[in-house]
C-alpha positions as CSV (number, residue, x, y, z in Angstrom):
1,X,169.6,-100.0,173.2
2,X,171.1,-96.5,172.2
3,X,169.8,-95.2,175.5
4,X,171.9,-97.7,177.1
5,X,175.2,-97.0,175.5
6,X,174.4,-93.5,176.5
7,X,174.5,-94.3,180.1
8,X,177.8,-96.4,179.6
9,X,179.4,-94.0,177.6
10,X,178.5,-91.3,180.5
11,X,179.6,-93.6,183.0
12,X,182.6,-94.5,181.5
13,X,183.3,-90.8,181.3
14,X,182.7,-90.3,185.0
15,X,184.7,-92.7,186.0
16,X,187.6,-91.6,183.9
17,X,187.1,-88.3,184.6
18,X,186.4,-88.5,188.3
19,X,189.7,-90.4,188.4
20,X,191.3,-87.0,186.4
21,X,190.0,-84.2,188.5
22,X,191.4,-85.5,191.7
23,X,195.0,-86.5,190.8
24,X,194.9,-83.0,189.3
25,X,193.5,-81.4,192.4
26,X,195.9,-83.6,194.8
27,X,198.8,-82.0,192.9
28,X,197.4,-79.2,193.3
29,X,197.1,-79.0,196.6
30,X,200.8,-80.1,196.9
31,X,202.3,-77.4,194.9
32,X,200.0,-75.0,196.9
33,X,201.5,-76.7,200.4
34,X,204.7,-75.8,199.5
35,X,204.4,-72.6,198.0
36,X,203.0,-71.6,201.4
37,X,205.8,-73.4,203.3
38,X,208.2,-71.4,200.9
39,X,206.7,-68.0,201.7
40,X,206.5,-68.9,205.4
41,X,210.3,-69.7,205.7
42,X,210.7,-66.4,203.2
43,X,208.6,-64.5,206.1
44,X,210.8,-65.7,208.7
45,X,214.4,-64.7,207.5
46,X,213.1,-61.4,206.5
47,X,215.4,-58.9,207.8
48,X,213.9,-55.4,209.8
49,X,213.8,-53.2,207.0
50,X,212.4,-55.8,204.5
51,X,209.4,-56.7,207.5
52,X,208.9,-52.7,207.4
53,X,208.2,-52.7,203.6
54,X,206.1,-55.4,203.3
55,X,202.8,-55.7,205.7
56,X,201.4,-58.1,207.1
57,X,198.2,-58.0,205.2
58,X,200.0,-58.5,202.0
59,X,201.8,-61.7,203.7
60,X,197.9,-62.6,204.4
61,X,197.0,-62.4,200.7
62,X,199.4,-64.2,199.3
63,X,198.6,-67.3,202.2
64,X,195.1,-67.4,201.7
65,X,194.0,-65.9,198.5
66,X,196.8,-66.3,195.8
67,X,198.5,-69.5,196.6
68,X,195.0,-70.8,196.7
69,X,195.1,-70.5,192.9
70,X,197.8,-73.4,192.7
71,X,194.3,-75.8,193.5
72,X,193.0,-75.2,189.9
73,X,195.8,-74.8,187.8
74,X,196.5,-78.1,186.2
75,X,192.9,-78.1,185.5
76,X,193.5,-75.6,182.7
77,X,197.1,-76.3,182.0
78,X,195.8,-78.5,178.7
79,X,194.0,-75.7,177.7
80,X,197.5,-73.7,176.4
81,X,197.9,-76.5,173.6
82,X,194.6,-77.9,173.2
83,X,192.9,-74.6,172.6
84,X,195.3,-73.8,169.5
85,X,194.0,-77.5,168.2
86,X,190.4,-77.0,168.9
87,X,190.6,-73.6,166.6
88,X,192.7,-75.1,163.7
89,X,190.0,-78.1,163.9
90,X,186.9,-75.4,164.1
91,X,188.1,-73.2,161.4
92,X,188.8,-76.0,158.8
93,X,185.4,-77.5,159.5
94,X,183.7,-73.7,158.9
95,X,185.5,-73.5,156.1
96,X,184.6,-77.0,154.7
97,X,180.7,-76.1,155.9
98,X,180.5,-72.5,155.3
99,X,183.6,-71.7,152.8
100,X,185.1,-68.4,153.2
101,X,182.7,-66.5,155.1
102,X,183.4,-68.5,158.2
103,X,187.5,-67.4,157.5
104,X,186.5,-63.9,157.5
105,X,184.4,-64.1,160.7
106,X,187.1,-66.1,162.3
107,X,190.1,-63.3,160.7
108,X,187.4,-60.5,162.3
109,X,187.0,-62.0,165.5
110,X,190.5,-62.2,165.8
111,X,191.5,-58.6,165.0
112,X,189.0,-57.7,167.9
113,X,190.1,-60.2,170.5
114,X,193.2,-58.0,171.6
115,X,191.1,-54.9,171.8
116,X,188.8,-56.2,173.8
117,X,191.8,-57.5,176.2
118,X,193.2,-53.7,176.7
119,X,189.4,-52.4,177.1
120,X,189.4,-55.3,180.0
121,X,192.6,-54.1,181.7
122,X,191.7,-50.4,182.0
123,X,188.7,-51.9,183.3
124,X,190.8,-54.2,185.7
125,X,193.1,-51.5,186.6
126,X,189.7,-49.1,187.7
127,X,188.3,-52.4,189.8
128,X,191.7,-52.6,191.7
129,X,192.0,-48.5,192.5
130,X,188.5,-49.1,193.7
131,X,189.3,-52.8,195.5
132,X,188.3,-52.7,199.3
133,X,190.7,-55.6,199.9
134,X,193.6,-53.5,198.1
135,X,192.9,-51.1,201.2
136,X,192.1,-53.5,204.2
137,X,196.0,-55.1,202.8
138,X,197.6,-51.2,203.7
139,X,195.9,-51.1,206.8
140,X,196.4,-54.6,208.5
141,X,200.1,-54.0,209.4
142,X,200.6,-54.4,212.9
């Protein structure tokens, strides 16, 4: 019997997520649409000395690899308020568990999270000198 409420729960869950994921990705791929629309009208009342500043390969980039990011966005969009909920939920069930030891493990981890985020931009910024597409944009103007 409990095996079966398993398979209707995940079912259920499926079904309603299923549902979810692809409203979220048609909206997705409308916003993407017409930010590419928007660029491509952009493109096409650019003036001669705004055409000899930007290139051609940059115009590329943002049609095929950055608007593409549009497709995934309101997949995450919960995450900017659920993530603060999730945390304030965690830590008051550590505490409850654990007691203070899980606060200081949670203050700790905390402290460290923005170094880690300026280690990962100098990283980024040494991936992107290095970047063979960064390159290939410069040299695709025709």
């Amino acid at each position: 019997m409990y095996a079966g409420l398993i398979v209707l729960a995940t079912l259920i869950n499926v079904l309603c997520i299923h549902n979810y994921q692809l409203r979220v990705m048609h909206l997705g791929m409308k916003i993407r649409v017409a930010a590419c629309s928007l660029i491509y009208r952009k493109a096409l009342k650019l003036s001669k000395t705004a055409l000899a500043e930007t290139t051609v390969g940059q115009m590329v980039n943002l049609l095929s690899n950055d608007v593409g990011r549009f497709d995934f966005a309101g997949q995450h969009i919960h995450n900017l308020w659920l993530a603060p909920v999730e945390t304030v939920v965690v830590m008051y069930l550590v505490y409850n568990y654990v007691g203070t030891t899980g606060l200081v493990g949670a203050f700790f981890s905390t402290v460290v999270h923005p170094l880690s985020d300026v280690h990962g931009e100098e990283n980024f910024s040494i991936q992107i000198e290095d970047s063979y597409t960064d390159r290939r944009k410069g040299t695709s103007n025709e």
